[in-house]
C-alpha positions, 0 to 999 in steps of 0.5 A, a space after each residue: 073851945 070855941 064854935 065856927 061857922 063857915 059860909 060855903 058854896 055848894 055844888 049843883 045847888 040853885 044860885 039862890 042857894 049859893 051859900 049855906 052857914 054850916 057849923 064844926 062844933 068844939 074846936 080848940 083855939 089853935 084848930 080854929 084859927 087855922 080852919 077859920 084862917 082856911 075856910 074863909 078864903 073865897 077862891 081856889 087860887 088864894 086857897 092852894 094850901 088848903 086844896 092841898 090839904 083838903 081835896 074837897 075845898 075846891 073853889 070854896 066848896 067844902 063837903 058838909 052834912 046838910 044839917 047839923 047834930 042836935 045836941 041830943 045826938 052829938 052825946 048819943 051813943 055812936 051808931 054802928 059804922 060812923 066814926 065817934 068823933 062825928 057822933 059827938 058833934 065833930 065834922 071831919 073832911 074825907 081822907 083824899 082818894 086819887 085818880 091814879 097811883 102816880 097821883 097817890 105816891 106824889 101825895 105820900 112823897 109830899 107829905 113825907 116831906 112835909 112832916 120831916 119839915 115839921 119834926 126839924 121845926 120842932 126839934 125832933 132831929 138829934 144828928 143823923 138819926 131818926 126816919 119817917 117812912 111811907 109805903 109805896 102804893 104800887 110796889 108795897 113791899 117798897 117803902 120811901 124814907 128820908 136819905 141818911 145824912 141829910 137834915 131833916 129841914 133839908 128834905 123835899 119830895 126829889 130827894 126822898 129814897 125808895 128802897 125795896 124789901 132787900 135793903 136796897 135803894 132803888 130810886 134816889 142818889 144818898 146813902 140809906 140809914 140801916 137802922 131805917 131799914 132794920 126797924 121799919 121794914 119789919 113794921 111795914 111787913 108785920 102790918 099790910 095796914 100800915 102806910 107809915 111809920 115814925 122814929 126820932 130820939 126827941 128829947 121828951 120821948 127819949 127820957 120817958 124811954 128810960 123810965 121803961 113805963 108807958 104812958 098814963 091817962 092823965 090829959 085828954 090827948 094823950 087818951 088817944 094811946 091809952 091802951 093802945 101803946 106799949 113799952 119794948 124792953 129789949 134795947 140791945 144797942 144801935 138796931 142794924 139787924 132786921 132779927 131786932 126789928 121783927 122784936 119791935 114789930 111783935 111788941 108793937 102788935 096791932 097798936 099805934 105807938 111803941 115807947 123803945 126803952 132807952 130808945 124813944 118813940 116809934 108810931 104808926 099810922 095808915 097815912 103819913 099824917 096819922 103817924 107823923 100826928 101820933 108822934 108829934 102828940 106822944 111826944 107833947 103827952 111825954 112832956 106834960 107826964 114828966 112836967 106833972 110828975 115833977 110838980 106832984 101826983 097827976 090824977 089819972 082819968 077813969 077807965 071808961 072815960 079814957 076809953 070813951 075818949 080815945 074813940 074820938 081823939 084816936 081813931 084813925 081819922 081823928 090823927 090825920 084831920 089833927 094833922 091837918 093844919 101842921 100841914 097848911 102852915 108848913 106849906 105856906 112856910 116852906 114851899 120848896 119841901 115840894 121840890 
């Protein structure tokens, strides 16, 4: 864990007092580097990525408390209404806010199509399946999701379908996945909260699947799902009918994340950053349980301590700030998503 320190502009402040040094404590070493990479960019024009991803960061202004948390307070007991991970010492942006709502589809659509980048990355695709969906914020009962048939490493924001509450795809020119339908329709209507929902057969995810248990607490981040998963047990086959998908949308109840034995994983978020983030990390939390167990007995986190944890590694805010610098490097990476 290492300390950062960031040198920036503020707004509406004397000249003299251009600049300020404010401190994010307790970062780990990929998140610092990417903040750090970030943050010390000096102007708007050399630091579109992180514009893109931190709407505050504009021109070097960046939204901070004016005073660092005494170490006193970063272990107190959260106050009522401010997030945990703020309590204990851990400054995190604002999720955007937008204008208008073409402004916030255009967001959703960008970022859906950043994370289908990032799961090709990572080797979630297995053939044609697999869907990540984004509700749409004017039609509600409509939600965009990737065209069947296409690589996920393929997609971009032009060729994304929005399909309605019927099954029918309304905007876009490629076939729809059933199975997209089947399952992520009943999610998104089970839980108005909901923005996003992820489902791939990844590798690790898959094979966890089979065992038909749920995750263990035995690594910090996979606290974010201690009771706050579960197993759905009832694998019938391929799901076509939307009968299976209300099925999963019921044992998914007010959680996070769903293991589908035989199947494989399927999170939820209230931004596509926040699913597309629980999946990436219960996909790495699967991998570390089969690697340890394979090794001997992992030794299991305390109740009170996996509880105390996931309050500030599983909050809602928590998945999308994780996010976050997955979302700048696929941007550098791979500009043409935004097409």
């Amino acid at each position: 864990m290492r300390d950062l320190n960031i040198s920036v502009g503020w707004q509406n402040v004397p000249e003299e007092t251009h600049t300020q040094t404010k401190r994010i404590f307790s970062l780990d070493d990929e998140l610092f580097q990417a903040l750090e990479t970030s943050f010390l960019i000096p102007d708007g024009s050399s630091g579109g990525h992180l514009a893109k991803a931190f709407p505050q960061f504009q021109s070097g202004v960046l939204d901070l408390p004016q005073q660092a948390p005494s170490q006193e307070a970063s272990m107190a007991t959260p106050a009522e209404g401010r997030p945990a991970a703020q309590s204990a010492g851990i400054v995190m942006p604002k999720l955007p806010t937008f204008a208008t709502v073409e402004e916030e589809r255009r967001h959703r659509k960008e970022r859906l199509a950043g994370a289908f980048r990032l799961f090709s990355r990572m080797g979630f695709d297995e053939g044609v399946t697999g869907h990540i969906t984004a509700r749409d914020p004017e039609l509600t009962d409509h939600f965009w999701v990737n065209p069947f048939g296409v690589h996920y490493s393929q997609i971009r924001v032009s060729n994304l379908l929005l399909v309605n509450h019927k099954g029918e795809v309304v905007e876009g020119r490629y076939p729809l996945n059933g199975a997209a339908f089947a399952i992520h329709s009943q999610v998104h209507r089970a839980r108005p909260e909901v923005i996003a929902a992820a489902h791939a057969h990844s590798l690790y995810g898959k094979t966890w699947s089979s065992l038909g248990r749920t995750l263990d607490p035995i690594t910090q981040d996979v606290c974010a799902f201690f009771e706050d998963h579960v197993v759905f047990d009832d694998f019938s086959g391929v799901v076509y009918e939307t009968s299976e998908g209300e099925r999963i949308a019921k044992a998914l109840g007010n959680h996070k994340a769903a293991i589908l034995r035989n199947h494989g994983l399927l999170t939820v978020g209230r931004t596509v950053d926040e699913a597309a983030w629980w999946f990436i990390t219960m996909e790495r939390s699967c991998q570390a349980q089969l690697m340890a167990e394979a090794a001997g007995k992992p030794v299991p986190i305390h109740r009170e301590t996996a509880l105390a944890t996931r309050q500030v590694v599983g909050t809602p805010e928590a998945g999308w700030f994780q996010f976050q610098p997955l979302w700048q490097r696929i941007c550098k990476e791979q500009p043409d998503l935004f097409e």
